[in-house]
C-alpha positions in Angstrom: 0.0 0.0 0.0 1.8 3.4 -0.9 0.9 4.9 2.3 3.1 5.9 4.9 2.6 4.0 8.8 0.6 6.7 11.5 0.2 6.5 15.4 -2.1 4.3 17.2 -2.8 7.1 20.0 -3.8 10.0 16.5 -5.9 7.1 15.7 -7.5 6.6 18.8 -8.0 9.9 19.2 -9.8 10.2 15.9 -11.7 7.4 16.6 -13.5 8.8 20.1 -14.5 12.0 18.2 -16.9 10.0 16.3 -18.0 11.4 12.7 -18.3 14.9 12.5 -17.9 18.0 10.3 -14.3 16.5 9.0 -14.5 13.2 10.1 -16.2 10.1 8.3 -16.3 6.3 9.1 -16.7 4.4 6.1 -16.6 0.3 6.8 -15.1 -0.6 3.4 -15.3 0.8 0.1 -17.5 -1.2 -2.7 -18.4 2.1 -4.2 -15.6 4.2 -6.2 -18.8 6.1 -6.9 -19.7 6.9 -3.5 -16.5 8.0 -2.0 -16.3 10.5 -4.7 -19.4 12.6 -3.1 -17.7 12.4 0.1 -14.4 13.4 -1.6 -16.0 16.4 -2.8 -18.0 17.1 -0.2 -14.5 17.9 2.2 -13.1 19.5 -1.0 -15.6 22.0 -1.5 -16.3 22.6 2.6 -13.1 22.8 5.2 -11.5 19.6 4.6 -11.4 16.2 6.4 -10.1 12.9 6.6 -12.4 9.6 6.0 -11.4 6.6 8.1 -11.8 3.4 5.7 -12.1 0.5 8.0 -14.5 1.5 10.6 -17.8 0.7 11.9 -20.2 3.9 12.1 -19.6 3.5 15.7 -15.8 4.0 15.8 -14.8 0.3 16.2 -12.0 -0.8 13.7 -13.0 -3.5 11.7 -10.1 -3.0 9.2 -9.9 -3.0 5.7 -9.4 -6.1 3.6 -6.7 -5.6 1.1 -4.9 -2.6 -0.9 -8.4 -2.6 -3.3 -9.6 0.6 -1.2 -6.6 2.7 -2.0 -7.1 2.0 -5.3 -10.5 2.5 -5.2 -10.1 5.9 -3.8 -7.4 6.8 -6.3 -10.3 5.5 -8.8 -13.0 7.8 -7.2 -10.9 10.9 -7.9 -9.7 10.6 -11.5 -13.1 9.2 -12.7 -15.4 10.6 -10.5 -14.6 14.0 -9.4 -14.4 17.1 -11.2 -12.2 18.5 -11.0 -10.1 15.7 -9.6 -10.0 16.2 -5.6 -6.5 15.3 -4.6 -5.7 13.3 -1.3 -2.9 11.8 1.0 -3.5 8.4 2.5 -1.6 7.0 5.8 -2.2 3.4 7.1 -2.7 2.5 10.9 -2.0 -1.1 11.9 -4.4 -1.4 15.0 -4.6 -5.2 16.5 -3.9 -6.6 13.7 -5.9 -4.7 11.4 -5.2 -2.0 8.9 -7.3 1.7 8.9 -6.6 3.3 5.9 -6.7 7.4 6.4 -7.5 9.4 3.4 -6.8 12.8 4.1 -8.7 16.4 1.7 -7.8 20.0 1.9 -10.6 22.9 2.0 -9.6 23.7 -1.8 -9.6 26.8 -3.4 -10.8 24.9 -7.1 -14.2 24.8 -5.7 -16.9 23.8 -6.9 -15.5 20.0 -7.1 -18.6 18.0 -9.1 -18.8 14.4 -8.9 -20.4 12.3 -11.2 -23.2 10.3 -10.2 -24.6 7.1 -11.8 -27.0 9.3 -14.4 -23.7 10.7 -15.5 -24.7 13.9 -13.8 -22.2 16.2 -12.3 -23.9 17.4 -8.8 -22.0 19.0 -6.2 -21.7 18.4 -2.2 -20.5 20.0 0.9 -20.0 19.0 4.0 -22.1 20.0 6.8 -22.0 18.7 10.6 -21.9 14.6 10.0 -23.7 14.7 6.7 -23.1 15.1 2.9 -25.3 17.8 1.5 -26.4 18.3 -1.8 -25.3 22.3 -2.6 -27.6 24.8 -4.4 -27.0 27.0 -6.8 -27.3 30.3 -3.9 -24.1 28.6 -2.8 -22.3 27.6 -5.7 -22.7 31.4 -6.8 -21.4 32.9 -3.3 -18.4 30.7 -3.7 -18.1 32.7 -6.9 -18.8 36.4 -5.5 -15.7 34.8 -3.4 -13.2 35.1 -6.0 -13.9 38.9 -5.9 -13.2 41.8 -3.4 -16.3 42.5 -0.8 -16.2 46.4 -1.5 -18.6 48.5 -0.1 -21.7 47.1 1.4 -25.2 48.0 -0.7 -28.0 49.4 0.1 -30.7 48.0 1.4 -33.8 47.4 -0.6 -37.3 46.5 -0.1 -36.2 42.5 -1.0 -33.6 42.4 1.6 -36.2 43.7 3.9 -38.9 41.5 2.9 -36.4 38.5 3.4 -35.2 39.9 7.0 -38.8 40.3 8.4 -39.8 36.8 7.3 -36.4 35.4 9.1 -37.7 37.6 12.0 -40.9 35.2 12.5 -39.1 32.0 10.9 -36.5 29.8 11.7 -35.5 29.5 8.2 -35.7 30.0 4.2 -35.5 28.1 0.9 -34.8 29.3 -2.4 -38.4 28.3 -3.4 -40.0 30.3 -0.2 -37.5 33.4 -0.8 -39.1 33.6 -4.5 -42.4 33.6 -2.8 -42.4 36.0 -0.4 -39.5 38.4 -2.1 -41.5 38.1 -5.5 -38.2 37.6 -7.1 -37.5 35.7 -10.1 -35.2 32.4 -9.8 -32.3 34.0 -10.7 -33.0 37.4 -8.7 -33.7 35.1 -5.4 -30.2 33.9 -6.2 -28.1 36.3 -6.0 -29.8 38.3 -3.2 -29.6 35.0 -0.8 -25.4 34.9 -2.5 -25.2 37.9 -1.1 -26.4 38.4 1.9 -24.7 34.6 2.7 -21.6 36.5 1.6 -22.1 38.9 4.0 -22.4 36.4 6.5 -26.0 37.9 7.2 -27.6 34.8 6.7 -25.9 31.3 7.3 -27.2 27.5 5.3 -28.2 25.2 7.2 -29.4 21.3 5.8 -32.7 20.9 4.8 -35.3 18.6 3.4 -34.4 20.7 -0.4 -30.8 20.1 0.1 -30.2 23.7 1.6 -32.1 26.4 3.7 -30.4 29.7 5.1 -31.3 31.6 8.3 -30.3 34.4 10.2 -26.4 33.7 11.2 -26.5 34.3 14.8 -22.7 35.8 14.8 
């Protein structure tokens, strides 16, 4: 396996955190498929590592040859678009073997992955969970690439979208159309924005995403 030997005690460690925003068990890999979502899903959020070999509940139940590592190197050259690149380190635990396979937050972002339709959807990560992204995401990671400059006014949309937030917990694309009268593209951008402007925060939702008042 071309992976270099970690520590029992990191592993340990790793393993009493249990899965979190940048932590994922995965029991074996059957799926190159699969792994690709998660692959992109730490790509395109703040990074993680995914610990091949484990039982959801942390126990090591190792991995059975060098077929995952392959199978990983599979997921990100076939799978991922752009390809999402990852280090790997072994832990020998027992007797059995973890395999670590280790993602940078990256600044390519949006990484696609290719489903089994052949269609190229993209994922982040949020809490323990794979989320399907939205396209008010995708387009604040592009108002990212650019300078903040001033803040804009505010207009009646912005309002109508802050009072609703005021007596709700939350908002989806399709209820920010309603209630801001927007068009698709309009409700967009003005949720981009304002999730720029770290206004509003996303949160998972039934839809994929939904966005309410960030509490910072």
């Amino acid at each position: 396996m071309m992976a270099k030997l970690g520590s029992v005690q990191k592993l340990k460690k790793w393993l009493a955190e249990g899965e979190h925003l940048q932590q994922d068990f995965k029991f074996l890999v059957s799926d190159a498929r699969k792994i690709a979502r998660t692959l992109c899903s730490f790509a395109n959020s703040v990074g993680g590592r995914i610990l091949i070999g484990v039982k959801d509940n942390g126990v090591v139940s190792g991995i059975r040859s060098d077929e995952e590592f392959y199978m990983i190197q599979t997921a990100s050259s076939l799978f991922t678009s752009p390809p999402v690149p990852f280090q790997t380190q072994v832990f020998q635990v027992n007797g059995k073997q973890v395999l670590c396979v280790s993602v940078a937050a990256s600044k390519q972002r949006p990484h696609r992955f290719r489903n089994e339709e052949e269609k190229r959807l993209v994922y982040v990560r949020m809490a323990d969970r794979d989320v399907r992204a939205d396209a008010v995401l995708i387009k604040t990671w592009a108002l990212e690439k650019w300078p903040r400059g001033e803040v804009r006014k505010i207009g009646a949309s912005e309002i109508q979208l802050l009072e609703f937030l005021k007596d709700n917990p939350y908002i989806t694309l399709s209820k920010c159309r309603k209630v801001t009268g927007l068009n698709y593209r309009n409700s967009v951008e003005l949720l981009a924005t304002l999730l720029r402007w770290n206004v509003i925060e996303a949160i998972p939702h039934l839809e994929g995403l939904a966005y309410r008042t960030n509490p910072n």
